[in-house]
C-alpha positions as CSV (number, residue, x, y, z in Angstrom):
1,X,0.0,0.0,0.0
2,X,0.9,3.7,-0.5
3,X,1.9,5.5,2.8
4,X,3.7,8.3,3.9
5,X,6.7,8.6,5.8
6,X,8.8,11.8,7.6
7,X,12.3,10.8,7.4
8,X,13.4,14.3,8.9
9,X,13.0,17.8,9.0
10,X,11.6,18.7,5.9
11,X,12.0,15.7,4.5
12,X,8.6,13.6,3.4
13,X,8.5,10.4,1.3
14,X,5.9,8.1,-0.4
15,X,6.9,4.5,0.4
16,X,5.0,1.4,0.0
17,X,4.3,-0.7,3.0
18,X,2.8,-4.1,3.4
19,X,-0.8,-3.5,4.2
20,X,-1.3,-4.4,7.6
21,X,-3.4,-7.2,9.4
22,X,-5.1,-7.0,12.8
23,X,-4.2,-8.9,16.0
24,X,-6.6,-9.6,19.0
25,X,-8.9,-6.5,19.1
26,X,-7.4,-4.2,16.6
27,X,-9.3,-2.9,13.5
28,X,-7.8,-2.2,9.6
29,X,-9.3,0.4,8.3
30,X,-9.1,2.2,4.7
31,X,-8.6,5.9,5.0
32,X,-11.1,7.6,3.0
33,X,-10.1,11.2,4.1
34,X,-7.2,12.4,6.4
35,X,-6.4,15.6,7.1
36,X,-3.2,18.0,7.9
37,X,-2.2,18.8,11.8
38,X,-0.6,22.4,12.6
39,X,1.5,19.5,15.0
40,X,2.5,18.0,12.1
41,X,3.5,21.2,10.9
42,X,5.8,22.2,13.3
43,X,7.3,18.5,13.3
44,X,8.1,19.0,9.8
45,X,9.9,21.9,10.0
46,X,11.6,21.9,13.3
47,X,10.7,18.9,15.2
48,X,9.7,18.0,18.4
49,X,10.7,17.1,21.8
50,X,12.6,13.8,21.8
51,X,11.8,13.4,18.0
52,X,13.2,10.5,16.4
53,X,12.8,9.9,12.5
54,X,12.2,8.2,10.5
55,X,8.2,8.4,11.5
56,X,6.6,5.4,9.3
57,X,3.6,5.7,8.4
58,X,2.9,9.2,9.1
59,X,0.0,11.3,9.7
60,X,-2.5,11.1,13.0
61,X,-5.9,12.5,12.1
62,X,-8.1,10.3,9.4
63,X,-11.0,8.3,9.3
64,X,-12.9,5.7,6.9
65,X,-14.5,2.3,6.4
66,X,-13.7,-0.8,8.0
67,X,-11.4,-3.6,6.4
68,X,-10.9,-6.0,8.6
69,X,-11.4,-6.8,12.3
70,X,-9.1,-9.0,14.7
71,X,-10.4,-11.2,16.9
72,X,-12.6,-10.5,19.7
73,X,-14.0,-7.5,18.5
74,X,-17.4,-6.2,18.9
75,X,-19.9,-3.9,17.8
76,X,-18.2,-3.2,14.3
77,X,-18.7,-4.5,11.2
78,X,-16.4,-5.0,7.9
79,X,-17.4,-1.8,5.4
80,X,-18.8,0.2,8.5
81,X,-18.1,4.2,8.5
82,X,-15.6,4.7,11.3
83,X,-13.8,7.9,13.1
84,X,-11.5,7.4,15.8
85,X,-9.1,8.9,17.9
86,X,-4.9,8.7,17.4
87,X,-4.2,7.9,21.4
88,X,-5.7,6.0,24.8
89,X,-3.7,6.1,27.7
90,X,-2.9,3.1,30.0
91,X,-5.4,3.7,33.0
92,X,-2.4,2.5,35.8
93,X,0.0,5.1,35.9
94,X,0.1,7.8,38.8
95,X,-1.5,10.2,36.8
96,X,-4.2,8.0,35.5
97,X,-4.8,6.8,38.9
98,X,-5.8,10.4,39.1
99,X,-8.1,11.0,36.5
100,X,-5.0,12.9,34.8
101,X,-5.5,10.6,31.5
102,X,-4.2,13.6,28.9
103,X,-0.7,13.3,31.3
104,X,-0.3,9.4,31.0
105,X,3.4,8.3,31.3
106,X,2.2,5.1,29.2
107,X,0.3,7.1,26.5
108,X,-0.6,5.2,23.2
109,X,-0.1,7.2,20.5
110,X,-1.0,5.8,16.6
111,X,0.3,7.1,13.5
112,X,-0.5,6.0,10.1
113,X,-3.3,8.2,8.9
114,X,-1.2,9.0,5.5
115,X,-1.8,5.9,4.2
116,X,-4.1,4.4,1.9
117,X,-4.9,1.6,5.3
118,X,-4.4,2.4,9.1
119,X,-4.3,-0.6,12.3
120,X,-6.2,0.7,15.0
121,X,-4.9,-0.9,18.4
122,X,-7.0,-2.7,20.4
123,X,-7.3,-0.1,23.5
124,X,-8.5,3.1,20.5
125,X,-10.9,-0.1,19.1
126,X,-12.2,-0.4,22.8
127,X,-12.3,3.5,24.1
128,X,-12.1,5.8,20.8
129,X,-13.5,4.7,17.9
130,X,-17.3,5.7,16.3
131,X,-19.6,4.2,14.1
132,X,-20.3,7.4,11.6
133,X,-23.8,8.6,10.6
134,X,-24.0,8.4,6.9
135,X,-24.7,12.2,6.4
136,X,-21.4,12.9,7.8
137,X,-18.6,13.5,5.3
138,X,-15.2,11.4,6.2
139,X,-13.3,15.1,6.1
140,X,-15.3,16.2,9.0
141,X,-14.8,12.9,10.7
142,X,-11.2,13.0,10.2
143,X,-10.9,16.5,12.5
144,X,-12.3,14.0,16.0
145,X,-8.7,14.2,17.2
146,X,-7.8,18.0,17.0
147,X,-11.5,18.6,17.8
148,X,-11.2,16.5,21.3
149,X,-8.3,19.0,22.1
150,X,-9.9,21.6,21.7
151,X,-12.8,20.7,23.7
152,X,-10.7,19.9,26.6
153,X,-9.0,22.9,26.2
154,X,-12.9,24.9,25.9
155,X,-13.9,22.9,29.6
156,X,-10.4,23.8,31.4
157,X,-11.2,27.6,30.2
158,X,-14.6,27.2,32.4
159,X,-16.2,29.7,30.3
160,X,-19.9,30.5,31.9
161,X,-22.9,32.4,30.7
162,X,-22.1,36.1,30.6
163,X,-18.1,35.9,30.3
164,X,-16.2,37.9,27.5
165,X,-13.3,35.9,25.9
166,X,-10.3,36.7,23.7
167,X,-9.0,33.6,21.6
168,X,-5.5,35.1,20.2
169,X,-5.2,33.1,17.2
170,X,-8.1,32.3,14.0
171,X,-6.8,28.6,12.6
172,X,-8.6,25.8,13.4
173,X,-7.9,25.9,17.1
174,X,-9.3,29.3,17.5
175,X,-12.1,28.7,15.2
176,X,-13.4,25.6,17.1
177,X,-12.8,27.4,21.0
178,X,-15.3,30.6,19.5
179,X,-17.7,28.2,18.5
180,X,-17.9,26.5,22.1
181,X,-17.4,30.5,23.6
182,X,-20.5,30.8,22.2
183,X,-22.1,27.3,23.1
184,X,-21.3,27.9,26.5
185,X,-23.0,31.3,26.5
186,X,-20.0,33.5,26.6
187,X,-21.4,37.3,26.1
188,X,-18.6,38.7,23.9
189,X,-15.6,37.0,21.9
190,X,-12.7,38.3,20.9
191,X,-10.7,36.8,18.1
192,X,-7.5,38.5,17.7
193,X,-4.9,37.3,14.6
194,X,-3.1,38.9,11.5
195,X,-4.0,36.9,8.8
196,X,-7.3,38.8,7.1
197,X,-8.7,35.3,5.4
198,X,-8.8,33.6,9.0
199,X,-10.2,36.8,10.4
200,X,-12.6,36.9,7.6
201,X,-14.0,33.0,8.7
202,X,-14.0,34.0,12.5
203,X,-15.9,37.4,11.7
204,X,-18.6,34.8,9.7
205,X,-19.9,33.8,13.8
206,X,-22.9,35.6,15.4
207,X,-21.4,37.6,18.5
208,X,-17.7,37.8,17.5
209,X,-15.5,40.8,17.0
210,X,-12.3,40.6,15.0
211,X,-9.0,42.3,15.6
212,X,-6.3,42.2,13.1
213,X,-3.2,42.6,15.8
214,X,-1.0,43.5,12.5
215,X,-2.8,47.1,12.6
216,X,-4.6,47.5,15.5
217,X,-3.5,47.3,19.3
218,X,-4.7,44.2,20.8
219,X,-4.3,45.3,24.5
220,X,-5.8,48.8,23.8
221,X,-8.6,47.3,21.8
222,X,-9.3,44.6,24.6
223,X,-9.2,47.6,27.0
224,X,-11.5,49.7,25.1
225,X,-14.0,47.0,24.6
226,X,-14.6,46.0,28.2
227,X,-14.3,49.4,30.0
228,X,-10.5,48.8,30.8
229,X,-10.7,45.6,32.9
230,X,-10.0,43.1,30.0
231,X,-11.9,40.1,29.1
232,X,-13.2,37.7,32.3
233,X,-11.1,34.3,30.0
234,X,-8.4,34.5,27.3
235,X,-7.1,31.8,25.4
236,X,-4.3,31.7,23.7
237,X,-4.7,29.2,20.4
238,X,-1.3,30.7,18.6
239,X,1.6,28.8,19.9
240,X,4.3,31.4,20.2
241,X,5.7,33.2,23.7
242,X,4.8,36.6,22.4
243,X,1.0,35.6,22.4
244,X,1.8,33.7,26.0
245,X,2.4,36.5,27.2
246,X,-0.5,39.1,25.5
247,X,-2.9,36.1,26.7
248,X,-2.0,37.3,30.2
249,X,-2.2,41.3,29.8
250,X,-5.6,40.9,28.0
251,X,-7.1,39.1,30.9
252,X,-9.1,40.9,33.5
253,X,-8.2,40.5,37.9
254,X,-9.4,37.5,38.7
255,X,-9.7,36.6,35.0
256,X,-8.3,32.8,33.6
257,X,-5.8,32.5,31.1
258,X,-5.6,29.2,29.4
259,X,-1.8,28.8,27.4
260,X,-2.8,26.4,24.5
261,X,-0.9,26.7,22.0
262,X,2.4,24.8,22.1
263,X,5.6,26.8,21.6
264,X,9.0,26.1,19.9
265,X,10.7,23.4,22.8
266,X,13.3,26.1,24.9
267,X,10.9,28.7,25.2
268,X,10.3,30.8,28.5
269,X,8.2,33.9,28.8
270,X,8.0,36.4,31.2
271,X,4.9,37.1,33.7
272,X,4.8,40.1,36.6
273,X,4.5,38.5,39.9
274,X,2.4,42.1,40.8
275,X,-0.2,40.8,37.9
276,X,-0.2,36.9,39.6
277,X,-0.7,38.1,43.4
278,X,-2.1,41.0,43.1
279,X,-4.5,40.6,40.6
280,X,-5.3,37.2,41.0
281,X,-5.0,36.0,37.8
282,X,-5.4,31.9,37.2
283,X,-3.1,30.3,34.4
284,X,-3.6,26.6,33.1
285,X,-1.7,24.9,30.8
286,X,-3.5,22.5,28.5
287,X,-2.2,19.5,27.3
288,X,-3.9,17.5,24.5
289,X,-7.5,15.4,25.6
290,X,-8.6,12.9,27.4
291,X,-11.3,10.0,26.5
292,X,-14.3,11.9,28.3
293,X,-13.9,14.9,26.0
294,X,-12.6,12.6,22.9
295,X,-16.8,11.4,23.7
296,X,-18.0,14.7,24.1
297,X,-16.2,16.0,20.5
298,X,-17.9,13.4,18.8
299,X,-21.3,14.2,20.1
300,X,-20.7,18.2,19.0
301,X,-19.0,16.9,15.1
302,X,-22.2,14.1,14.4
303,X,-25.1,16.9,16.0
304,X,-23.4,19.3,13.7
305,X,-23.6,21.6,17.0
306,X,-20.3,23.2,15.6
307,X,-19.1,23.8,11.9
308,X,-15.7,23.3,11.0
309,X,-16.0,23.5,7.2
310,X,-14.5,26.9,6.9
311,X,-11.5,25.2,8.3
312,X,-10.5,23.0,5.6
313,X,-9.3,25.1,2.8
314,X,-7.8,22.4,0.4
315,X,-7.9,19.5,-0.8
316,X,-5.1,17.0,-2.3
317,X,-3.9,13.3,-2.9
318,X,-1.5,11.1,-0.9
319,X,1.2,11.6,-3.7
320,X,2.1,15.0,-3.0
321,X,2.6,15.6,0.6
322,X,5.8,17.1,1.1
323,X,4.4,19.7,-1.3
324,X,1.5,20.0,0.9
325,X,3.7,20.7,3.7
326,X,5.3,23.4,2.0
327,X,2.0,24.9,0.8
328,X,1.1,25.4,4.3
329,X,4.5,26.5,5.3
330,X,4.3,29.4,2.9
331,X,0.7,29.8,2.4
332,X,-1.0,31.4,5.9
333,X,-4.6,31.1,4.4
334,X,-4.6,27.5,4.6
335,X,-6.1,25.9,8.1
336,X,-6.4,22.3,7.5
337,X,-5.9,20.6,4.3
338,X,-7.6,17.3,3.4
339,X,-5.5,14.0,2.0
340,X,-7.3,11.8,-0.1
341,X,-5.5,8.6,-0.4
């Protein structure tokens, strides 16, 4: 079979791989859509944490129809519509033990989604993976695993009826976390960026207001909007320490702060003690998703309670990845691209 491999920094291949079978409890699947991860991204042009290449298959967000099942598994059927998420975690270390599942020591991540067929291990089989309604395309199926994230990140943020939030940053991050703002009742949202197309999609919501940070002041504007306090819950959905550390001057005293966006590995910001104590600010990191809110994503995506389709801007094959990878390197209109194997 066709897959996809990242051999290195910038450096993506089309291989072909045996297709492969599934043991006790795992599931084959044949990718019908996958789509492109701003994780990914950053992989591919600087790479992560403890990154080791090559990465073979490639890819983590996809879904499709079922090929074959291993044994013992239930409540699927060969040909079924499937979605699915890319990790479980083990349920016996410290921090599961603690309900702490999105900081699992034992993680299970699965890769593979840039391929024409994907194994599903046993514990995603068991915990993470949905029988699709017909009426839902396979492209919007395939965004389950950013979507969880950012619904985790949406419940940390504890946005209630009445609050005004700033999301600093329009791509598909931002674009989901205005949509649950607003589903939680939030009474103003702010989406700050400098891209006009992604401002343009964001601007498209009932109840938003757009500022384009590239010519207007995003602290002053904040300011100005909510009679100088600044906005009750700010989330930052940009990923760089710059917007770390506007997430925390845009919030109000008292307000929450919620750093999602992951930042180049080395990175340190600065933060007033004076603003912490004295104004009582809260800050919470956000790490990935766990399997209650991977359960709660897939409720919102097959309701159609949110709408993501703005979000995917393109639309190409399997063969031409590392061009893909480029495209969004140099293009800052695309969000999410979709890969049809």
């Amino acid at each position: 079979m066709k897959a996809v491999g990242l051999y290195g920094i910038g450096d993506i291949r089309l291989v072909e791989l045996d297709k492969p079978s599934p043991g006790p409890g795992e599931v084959v699947v044949k990718v019908e859509a996958a789509t492109t991860c701003g994780t990914d991204l950053k992989t591919f042009l600087r790479g992560r944490p403890n990154q080791t290449f090559p990465t073979v298959p490639w890819g983590h967000e996809c879904a499709g129809t079922i090929d074959s099942l291993g044994g013992g598994v239930t409540g699927f059927n060969v040909g079924e519509r499937v979605a699915f998420h890319n990790s479980a975690p083990c349920y016996h270390c410290y921090y599961c033990k603690r309900q702490q599942f999105e900081l699992c020591d034992n993680l299970l991540g699965n890769w593979g989604a840039y391929a024409e067929y994907i194994l599903v291990p046993a514990p995603i089989v068991a915990t993470s993976m949905f029988s699709m309604p017909d009426e839902l395309p396979f492209e919007i199926a395939s965004l389950l695993e950013p979507f969880a994230c950012t619904v985790y990140g949406a419940a940390r943020a504890g946005i209630r009826p009445s609050d005004s939030v700033a999301i600093i940053g329009a791509g598909f991050q931002g674009i989901g976390m205005l949509q649950l703002a607003r589903l939680y009742g939030a009474s103003k949202i702010y989406v700050l960026d400098l891209i006009p197309s992604r401002l343009k999609l964001a601007d498209s919501f009932e109840n938003v207001t757009t500022i384009n940070v590239k010519s207007q002041d995003p602290l002053e504007s904040i300011r100005e909007a909510t009679e100088g306090r600044g906005c009750d819950v700010v989330i930052e959905a940009a990923g760089t320490p710059k917007t770390w550390e506007l997430a925390i001057d845009l919030a109000r005293k008292g307000g929450r702060v919620v750093e999602y966006g992951g930042c180049k590995g080395g990175t340190t910001i600065s933060v007033s003690t004076e603003r912490l104590h004295y104004h009582g600010l809260e800050i919470i990191g956000v790490l990935h998703t766990t399997p209650q809110y991977v359960q709660m994503a897939w409720d919102l995506l097959q309701t159609r309670s949110v709408d993501l389709r703005g979000t995917i801007t393109d639309r190409s094959s399997l063969d031409d990845v590392q061009g893909i990878y480029e495209q969004l390197r140099d293009d800052k209109d695309q969000i999410k691209m979709v890969l049809l194997p």
